[in-house]
C-alpha positions as CSV (number, residue, x, y, z in Angstrom):
1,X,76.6,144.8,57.0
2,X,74.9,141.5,56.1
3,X,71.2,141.4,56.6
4,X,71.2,140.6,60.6
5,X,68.5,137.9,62.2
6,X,66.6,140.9,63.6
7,X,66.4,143.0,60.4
8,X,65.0,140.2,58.3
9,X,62.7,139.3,60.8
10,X,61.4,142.5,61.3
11,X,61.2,143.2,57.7
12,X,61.2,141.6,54.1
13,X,62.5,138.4,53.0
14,X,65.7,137.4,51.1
15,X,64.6,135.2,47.8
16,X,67.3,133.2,46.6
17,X,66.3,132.4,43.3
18,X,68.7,130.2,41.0
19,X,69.1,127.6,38.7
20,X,71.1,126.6,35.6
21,X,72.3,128.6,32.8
22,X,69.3,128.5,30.6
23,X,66.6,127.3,32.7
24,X,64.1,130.3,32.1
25,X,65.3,132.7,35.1
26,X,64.6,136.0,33.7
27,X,61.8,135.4,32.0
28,X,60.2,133.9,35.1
29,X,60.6,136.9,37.4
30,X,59.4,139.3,34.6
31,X,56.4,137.5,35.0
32,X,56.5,136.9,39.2
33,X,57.0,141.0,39.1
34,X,54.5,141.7,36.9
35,X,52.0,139.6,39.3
36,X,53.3,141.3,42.5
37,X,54.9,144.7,41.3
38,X,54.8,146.4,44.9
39,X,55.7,143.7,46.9
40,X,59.0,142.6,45.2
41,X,62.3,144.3,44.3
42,X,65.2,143.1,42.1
43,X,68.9,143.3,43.2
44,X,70.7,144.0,40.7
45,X,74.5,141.9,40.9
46,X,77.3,143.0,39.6
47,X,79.8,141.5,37.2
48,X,83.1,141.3,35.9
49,X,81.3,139.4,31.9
50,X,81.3,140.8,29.2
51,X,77.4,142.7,28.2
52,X,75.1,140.3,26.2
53,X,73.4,142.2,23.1
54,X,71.0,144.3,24.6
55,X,71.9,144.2,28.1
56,X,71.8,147.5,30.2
57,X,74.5,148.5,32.6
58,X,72.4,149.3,35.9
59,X,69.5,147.0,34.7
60,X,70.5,143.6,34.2
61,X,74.1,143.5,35.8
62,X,76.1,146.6,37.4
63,X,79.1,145.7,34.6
64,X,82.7,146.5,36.0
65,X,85.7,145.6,35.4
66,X,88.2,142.7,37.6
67,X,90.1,145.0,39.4
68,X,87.4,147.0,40.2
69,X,85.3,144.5,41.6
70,X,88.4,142.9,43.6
71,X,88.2,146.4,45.5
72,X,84.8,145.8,46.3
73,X,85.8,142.5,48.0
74,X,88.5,144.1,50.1
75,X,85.7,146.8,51.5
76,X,83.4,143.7,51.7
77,X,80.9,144.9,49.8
78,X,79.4,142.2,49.1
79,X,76.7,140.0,51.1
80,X,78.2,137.4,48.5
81,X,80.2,136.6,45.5
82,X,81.6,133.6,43.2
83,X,83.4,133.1,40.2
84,X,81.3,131.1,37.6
85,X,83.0,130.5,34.2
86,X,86.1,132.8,34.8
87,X,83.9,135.8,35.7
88,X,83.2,137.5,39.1
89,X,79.4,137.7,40.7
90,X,78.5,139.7,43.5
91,X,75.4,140.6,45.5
92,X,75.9,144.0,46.5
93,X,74.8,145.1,50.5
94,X,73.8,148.2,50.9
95,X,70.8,148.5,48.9
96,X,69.4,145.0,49.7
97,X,69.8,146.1,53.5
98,X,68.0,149.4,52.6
99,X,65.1,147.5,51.1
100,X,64.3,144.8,53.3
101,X,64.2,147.6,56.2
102,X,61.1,148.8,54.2
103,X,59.2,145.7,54.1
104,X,60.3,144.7,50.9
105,X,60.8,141.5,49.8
106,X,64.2,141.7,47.6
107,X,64.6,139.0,44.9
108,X,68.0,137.3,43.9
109,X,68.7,135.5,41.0
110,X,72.0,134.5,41.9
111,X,74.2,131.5,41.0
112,X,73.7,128.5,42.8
113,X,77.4,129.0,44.7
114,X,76.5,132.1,46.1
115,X,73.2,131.0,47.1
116,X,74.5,128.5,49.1
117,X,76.7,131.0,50.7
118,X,74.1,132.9,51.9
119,X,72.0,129.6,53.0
120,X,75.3,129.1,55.1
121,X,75.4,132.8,56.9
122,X,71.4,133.1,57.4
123,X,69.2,130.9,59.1
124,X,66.3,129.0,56.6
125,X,63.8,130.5,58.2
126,X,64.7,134.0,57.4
127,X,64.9,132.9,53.8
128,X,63.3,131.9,51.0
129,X,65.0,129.7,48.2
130,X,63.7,128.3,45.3
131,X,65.7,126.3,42.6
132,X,64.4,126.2,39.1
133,X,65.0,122.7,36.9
134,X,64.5,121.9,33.3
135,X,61.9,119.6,32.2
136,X,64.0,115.9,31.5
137,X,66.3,115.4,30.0
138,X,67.3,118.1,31.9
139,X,71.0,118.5,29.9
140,X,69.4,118.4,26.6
141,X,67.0,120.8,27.4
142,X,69.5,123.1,28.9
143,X,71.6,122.3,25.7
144,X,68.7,123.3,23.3
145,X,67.9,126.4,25.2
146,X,71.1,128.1,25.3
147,X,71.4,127.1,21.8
148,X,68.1,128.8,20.8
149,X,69.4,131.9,23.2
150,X,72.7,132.0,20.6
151,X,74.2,134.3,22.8
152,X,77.3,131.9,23.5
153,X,79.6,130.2,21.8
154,X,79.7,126.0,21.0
155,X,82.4,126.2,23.5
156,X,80.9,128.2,26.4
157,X,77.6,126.2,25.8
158,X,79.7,123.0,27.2
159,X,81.3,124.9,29.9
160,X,78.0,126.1,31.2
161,X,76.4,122.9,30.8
162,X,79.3,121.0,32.8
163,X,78.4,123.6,35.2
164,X,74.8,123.2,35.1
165,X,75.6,119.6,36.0
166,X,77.3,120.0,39.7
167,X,74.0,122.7,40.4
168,X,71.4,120.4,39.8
169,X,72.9,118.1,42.7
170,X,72.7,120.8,45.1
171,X,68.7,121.2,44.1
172,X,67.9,119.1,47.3
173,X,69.5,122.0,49.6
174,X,66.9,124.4,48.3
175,X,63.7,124.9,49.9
176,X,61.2,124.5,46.9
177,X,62.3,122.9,43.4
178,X,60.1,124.2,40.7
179,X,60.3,122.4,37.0
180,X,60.2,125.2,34.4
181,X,58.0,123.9,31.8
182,X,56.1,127.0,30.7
183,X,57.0,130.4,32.2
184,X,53.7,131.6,32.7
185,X,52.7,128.3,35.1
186,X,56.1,128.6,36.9
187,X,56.0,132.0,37.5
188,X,52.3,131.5,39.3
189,X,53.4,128.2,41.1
190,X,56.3,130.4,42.5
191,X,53.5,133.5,43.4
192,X,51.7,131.0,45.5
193,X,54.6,129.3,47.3
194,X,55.3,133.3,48.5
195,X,52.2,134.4,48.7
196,X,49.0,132.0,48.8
197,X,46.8,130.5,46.8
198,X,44.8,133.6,46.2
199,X,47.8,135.7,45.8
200,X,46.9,135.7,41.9
């Protein structure tokens, strides 16, 4: 079951947090957690890639395999899901249900396809979305990043920024736009947009 009108009403809010593929994502909600550690929880997605070094089933990604997570559709497990470079994403349902009933405020750093999926089931003002952009020139900063990140190849670099491309035209759709210059003055721009100005 989706999060209803009611439930998020009565309860926490959905953050839809997304941006390209080497924007700063991660390292800007280790930061927004660390500011707000019992106000926000993280929902985990799940995926059909392949682990980066260092990446923990059950901590960064629930990891499964194609057919597995095709099952998952069929029960409709998931609140959404898109395929981004040949690979399944999925927000799972249950949990984030199960949080927001206790006043939590459940984060998700999702791709920008299934954020707009949920922006099309759930009314804006049950929601709060944020998209994060590079500093200009945003491609060559996107480039340089996943570069220094060296956790794809020259090939998947290009795909992901031909990708990064078509998002940053749906940035307009999003509530707030935040450039991601350095993490630590993103991360509190985003704490006050939630929060307030004295939320720090």
């Amino acid at each position: 079951m989706q999060p209803s009108a009611e439930t998020t009403q009565k309860s926490g809010r959905l953050i839809l947090f997304t941006g390209p593929s080497g924007v700063g994502k991660n390292k800007i909600l280790t930061a927004l957690f660390e500011l707000h550690p019992n106000q926000l929880k993280y929902s985990i997605s799940t995926t059909t890639r392949t682990p980066r070094v260092g990446e923990v089933d059950g901590k960064d990604y629930h990891f499964v395999s194609t057919p597995v997570f095709e099952a998952l559709i069929a029960e409709d497990g998931f609140l959404e899901y898109a395929q981004y470079n040949g690979q399944y994403y999925g927000t799972p349902k249950a949990e984030i249900n199960d949080w927001l009933a206790e006043g939590f405020d459940v984060v998700l750093e999702i791709e920008t396809q299934g954020a707009l999926q949920i922006m099309a089931k759930i009314p804006a003002s049950q929601l709060f979305s944020v998209f994060i952009l590079p500093p200009e020139p945003a491609i060559e900063t996107l480039r340089a990043r996943l570069q220094t990140r060296n956790t794809e190849t020259p090939e998947e670099i290009e795909a992901r920024l031909m990708q990064s491309q078509r998002e940053l035209l749906e940035a307009p759709k999003f509530q707030h736009q935040l450039v991601n210059t350095v993490v630590a003055d993103t991360a509190k721009a985003l704490s006050q947009l939630l929060y307030g100005k004295n939320s720090t």
